[in-house]
N, CA, C and O atoms as a GROMACS GRO file, in nm:
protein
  316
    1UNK      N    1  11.070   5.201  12.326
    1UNK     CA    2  11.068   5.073  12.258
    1UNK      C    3  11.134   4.968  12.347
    1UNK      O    4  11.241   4.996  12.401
    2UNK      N    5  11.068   4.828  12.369
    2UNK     CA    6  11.133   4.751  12.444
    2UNK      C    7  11.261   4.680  12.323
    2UNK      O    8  11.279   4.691  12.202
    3UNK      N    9  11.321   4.618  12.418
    3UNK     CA   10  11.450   4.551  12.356
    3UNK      C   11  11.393   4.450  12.294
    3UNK      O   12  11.470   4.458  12.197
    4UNK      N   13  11.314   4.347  12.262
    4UNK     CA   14  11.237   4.296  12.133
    4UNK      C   15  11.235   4.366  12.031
    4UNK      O   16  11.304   4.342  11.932
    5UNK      N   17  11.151   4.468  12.040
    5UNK     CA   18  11.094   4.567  11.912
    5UNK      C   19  11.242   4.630  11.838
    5UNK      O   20  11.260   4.646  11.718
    6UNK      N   21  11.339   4.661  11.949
    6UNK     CA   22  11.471   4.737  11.872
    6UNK      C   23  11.568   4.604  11.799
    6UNK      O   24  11.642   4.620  11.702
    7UNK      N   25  11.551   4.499  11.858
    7UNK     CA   26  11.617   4.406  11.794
    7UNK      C   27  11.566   4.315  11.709
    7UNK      O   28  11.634   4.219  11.673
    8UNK      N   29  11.422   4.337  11.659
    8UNK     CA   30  11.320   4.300  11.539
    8UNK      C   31  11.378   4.358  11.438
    8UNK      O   32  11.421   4.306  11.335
    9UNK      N   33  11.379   4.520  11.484
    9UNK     CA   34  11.399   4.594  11.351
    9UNK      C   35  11.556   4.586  11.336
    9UNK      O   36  11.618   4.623  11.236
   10UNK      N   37  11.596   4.548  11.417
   10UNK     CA   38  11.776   4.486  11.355
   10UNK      C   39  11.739   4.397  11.301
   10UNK      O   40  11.698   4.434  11.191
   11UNK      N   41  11.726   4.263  11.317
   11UNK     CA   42  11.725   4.204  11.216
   11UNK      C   43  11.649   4.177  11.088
   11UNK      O   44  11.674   4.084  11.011
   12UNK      N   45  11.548   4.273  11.072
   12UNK     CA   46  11.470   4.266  10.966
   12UNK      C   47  11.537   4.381  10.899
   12UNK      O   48  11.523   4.378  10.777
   13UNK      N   49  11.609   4.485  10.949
   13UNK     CA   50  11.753   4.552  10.881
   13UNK      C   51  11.867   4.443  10.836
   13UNK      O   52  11.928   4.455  10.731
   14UNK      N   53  11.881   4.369  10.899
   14UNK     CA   54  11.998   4.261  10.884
   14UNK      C   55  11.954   4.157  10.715
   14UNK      O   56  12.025   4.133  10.617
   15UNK      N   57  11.809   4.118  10.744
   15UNK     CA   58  11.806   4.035  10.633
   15UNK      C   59  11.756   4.135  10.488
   15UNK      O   60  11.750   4.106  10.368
   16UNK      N   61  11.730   4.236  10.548
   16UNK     CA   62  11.689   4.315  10.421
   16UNK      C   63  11.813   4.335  10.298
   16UNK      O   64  11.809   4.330  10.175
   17UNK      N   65  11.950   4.366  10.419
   17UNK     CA   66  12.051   4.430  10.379
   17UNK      C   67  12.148   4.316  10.262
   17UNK      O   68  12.200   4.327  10.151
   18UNK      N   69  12.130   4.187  10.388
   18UNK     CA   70  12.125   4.064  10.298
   18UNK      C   71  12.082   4.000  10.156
   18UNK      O   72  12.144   3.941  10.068
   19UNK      N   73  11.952   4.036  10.174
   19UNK     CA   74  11.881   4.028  10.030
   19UNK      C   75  11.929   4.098   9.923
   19UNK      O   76  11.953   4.046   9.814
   20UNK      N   77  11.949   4.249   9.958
   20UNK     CA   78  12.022   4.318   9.851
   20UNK      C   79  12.154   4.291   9.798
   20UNK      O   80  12.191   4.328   9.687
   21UNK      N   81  12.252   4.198   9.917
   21UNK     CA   82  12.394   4.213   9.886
   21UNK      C   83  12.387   4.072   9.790
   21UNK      O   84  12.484   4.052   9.717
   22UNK      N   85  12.250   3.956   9.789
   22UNK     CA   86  12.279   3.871   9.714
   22UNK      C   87  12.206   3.894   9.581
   22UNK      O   88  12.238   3.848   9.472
   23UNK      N   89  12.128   3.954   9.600
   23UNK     CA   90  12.111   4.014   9.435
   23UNK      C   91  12.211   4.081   9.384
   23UNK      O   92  12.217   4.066   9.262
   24UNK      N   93  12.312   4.166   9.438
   24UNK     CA   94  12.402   4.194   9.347
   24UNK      C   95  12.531   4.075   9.339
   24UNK      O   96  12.603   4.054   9.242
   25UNK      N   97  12.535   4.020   9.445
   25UNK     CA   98  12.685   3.920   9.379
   25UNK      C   99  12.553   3.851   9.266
   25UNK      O  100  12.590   3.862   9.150
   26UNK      N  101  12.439   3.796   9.278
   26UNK     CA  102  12.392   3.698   9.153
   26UNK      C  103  12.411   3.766   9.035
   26UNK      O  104  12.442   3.703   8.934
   27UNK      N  105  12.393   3.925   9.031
   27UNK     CA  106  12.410   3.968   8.919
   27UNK      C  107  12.274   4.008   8.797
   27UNK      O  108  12.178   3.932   8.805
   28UNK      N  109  12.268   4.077   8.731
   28UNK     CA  110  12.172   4.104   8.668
   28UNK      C  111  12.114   3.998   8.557
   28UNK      O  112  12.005   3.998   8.500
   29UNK      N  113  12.218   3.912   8.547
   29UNK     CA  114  12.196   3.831   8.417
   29UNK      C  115  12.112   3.701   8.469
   29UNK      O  116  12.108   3.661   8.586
   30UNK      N  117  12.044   3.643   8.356
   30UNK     CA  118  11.989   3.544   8.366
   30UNK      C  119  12.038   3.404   8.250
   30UNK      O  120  12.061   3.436   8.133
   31UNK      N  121  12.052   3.256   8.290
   31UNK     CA  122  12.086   3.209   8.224
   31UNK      C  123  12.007   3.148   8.118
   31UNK      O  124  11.892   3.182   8.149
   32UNK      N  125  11.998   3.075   8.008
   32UNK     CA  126  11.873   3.014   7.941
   32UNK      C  127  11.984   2.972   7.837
   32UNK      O  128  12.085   3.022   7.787
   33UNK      N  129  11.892   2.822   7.827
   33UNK     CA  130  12.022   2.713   7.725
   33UNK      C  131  11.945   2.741   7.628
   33UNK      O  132  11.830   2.784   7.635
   34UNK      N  133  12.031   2.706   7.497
   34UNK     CA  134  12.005   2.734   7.386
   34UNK      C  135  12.008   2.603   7.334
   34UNK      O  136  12.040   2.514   7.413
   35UNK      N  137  11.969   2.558   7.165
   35UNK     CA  138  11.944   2.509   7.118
   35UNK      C  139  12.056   2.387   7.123
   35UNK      O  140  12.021   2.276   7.164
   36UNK      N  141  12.159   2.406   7.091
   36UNK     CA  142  12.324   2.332   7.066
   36UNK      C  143  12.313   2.270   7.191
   36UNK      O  144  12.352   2.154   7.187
   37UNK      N  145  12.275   2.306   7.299
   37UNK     CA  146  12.315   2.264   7.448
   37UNK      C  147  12.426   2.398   7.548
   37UNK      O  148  12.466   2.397   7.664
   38UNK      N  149  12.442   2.497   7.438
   38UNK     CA  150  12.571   2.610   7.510
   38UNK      C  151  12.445   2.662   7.585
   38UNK      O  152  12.332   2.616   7.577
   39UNK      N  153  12.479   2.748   7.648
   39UNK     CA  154  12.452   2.817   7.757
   39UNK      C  155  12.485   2.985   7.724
   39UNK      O  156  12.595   3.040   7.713
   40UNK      N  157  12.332   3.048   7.713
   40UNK     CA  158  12.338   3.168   7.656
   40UNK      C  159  12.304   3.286   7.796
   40UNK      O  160  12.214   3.280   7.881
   41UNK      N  161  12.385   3.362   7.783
   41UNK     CA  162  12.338   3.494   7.897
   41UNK      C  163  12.317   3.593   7.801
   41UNK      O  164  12.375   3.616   7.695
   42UNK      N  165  12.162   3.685   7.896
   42UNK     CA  166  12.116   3.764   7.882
   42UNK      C  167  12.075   3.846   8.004
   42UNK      O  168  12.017   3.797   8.101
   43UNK      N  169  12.114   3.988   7.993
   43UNK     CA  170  12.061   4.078   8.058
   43UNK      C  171  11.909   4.113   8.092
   43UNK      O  172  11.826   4.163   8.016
   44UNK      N  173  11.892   4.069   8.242
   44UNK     CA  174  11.714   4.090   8.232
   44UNK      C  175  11.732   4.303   8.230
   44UNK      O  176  11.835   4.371   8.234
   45UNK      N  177  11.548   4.356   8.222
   45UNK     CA  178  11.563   4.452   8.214
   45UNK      C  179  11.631   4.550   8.332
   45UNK      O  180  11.686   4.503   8.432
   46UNK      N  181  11.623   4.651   8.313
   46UNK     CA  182  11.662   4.715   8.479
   46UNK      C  183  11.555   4.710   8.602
   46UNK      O  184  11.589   4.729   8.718
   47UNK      N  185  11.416   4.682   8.560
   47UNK     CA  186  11.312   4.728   8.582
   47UNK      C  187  11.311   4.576   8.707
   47UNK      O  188  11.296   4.563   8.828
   48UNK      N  189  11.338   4.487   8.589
   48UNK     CA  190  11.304   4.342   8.674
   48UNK      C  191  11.442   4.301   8.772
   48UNK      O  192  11.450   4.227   8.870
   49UNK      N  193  11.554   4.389   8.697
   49UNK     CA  194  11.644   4.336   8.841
   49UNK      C  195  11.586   4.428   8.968
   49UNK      O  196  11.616   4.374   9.074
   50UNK      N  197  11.524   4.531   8.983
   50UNK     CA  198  11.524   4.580   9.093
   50UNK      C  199  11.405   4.565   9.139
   50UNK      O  200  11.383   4.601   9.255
   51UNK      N  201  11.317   4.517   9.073
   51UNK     CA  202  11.223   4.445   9.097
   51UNK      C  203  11.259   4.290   9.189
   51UNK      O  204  11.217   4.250   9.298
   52UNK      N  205  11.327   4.247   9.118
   52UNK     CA  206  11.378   4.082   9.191
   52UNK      C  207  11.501   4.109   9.341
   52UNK      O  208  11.543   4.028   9.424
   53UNK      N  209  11.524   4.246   9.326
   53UNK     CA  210  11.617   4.243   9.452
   53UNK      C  211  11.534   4.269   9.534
   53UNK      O  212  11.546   4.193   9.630
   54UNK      N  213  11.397   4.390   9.554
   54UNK     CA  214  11.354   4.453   9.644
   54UNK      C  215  11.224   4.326   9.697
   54UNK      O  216  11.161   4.331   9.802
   55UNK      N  217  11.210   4.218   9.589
   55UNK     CA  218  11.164   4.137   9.630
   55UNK      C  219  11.232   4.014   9.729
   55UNK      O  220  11.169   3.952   9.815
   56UNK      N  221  11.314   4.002   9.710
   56UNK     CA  222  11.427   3.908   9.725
   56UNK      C  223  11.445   3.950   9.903
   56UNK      O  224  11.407   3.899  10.008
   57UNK      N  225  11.533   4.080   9.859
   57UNK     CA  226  11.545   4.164  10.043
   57UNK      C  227  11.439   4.153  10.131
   57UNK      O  228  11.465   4.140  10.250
   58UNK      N  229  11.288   4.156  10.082
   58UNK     CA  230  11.149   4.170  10.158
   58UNK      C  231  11.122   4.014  10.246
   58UNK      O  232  11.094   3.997  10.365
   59UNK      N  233  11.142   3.923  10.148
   59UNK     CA  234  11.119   3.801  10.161
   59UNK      C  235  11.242   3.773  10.249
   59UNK      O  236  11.200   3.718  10.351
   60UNK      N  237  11.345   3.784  10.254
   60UNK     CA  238  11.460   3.759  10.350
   60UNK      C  239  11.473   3.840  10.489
   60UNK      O  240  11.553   3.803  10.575
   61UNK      N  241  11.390   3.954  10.506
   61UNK     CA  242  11.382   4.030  10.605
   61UNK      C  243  11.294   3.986  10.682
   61UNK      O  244  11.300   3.994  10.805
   62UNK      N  245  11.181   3.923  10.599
   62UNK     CA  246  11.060   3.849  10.706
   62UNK      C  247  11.085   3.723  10.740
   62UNK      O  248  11.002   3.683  10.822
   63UNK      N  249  11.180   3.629  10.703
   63UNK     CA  250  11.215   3.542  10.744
   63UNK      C  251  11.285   3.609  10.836
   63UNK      O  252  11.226   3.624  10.944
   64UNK      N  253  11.413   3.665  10.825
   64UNK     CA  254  11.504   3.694  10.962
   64UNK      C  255  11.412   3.727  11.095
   64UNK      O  256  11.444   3.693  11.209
   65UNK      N  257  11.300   3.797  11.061
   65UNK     CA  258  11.230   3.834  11.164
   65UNK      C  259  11.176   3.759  11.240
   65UNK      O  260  11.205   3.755  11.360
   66UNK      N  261  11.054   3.659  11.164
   66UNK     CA  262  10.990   3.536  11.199
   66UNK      C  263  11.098   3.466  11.267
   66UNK      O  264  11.064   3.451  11.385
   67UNK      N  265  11.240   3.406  11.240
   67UNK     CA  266  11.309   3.381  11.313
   67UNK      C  267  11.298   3.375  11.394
   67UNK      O  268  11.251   3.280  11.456
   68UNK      N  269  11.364   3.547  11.462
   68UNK     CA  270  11.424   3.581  11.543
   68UNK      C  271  11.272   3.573  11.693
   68UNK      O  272  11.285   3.556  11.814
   69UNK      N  273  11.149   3.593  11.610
   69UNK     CA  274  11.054   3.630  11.670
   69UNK      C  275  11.050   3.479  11.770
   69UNK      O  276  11.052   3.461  11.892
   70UNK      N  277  11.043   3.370  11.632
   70UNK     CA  278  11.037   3.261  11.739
   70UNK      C  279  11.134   3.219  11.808
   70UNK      O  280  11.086   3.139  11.889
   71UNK      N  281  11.260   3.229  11.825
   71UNK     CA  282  11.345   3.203  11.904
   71UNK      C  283  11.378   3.311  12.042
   71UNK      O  284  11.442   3.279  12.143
   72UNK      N  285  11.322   3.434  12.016
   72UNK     CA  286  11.283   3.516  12.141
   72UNK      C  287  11.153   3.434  12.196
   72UNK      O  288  11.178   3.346  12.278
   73UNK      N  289  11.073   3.446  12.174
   73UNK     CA  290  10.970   3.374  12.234
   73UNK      C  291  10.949   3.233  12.303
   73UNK      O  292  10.860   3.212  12.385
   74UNK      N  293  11.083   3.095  12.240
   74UNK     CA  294  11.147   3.002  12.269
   74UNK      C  295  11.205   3.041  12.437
   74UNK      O  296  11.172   2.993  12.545
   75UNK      N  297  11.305   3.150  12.401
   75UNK     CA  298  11.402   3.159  12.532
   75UNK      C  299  11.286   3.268  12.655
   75UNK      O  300  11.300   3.292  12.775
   76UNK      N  301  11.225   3.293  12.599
   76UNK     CA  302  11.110   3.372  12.681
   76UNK      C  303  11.031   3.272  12.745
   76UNK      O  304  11.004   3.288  12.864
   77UNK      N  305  10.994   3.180  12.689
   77UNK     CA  306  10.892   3.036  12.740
   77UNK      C  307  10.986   2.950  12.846
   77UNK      O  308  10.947   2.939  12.962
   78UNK      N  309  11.084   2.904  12.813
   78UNK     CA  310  11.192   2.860  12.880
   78UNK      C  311  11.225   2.962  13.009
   78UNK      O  312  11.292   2.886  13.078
   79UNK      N  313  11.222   3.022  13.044
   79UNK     CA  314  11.249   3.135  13.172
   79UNK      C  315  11.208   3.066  13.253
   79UNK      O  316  11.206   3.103  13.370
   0.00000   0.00000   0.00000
């Protein structure tokens, strides 16, 4: 593997790992105002938080990548 390809899959390890660590500080709950104006929390299911993290991590891993892809390719053009 050239040193591109090993440092792709770092950082598409990097933003994956990311994605997951901010789905858990956000937390499982979701907010939704209620009638009065208070502010009611509810637990989404289990199904949809791990649903919304593994989505969340996917989408943040391909950005890190795309990144990284174009800014290798930046300092590669520049040579």
């Amino acid at each position: 593997m050239s040193k591109f390809e090993k440092n792709l899959i770092k950082y598409l390890s990097y933003g994956f790992c990311v994605g997951i660590y901010y789905s858990f500080i956000k937390g499982p709950t979701t907010m939704s105002s209620s009638i009065n104006g208070m502010f009611e929390f509810y637990t989404v299911p289990t199904s949809t938080f791990i649903f919304r993290t593994l989505s969340t991590s996917f989408i943040l891993s391909l950005i890190a990548g795309v990144v990284y892809t174009i800014v290798f390719l930046c300092i590669k053009g520049n040579k």
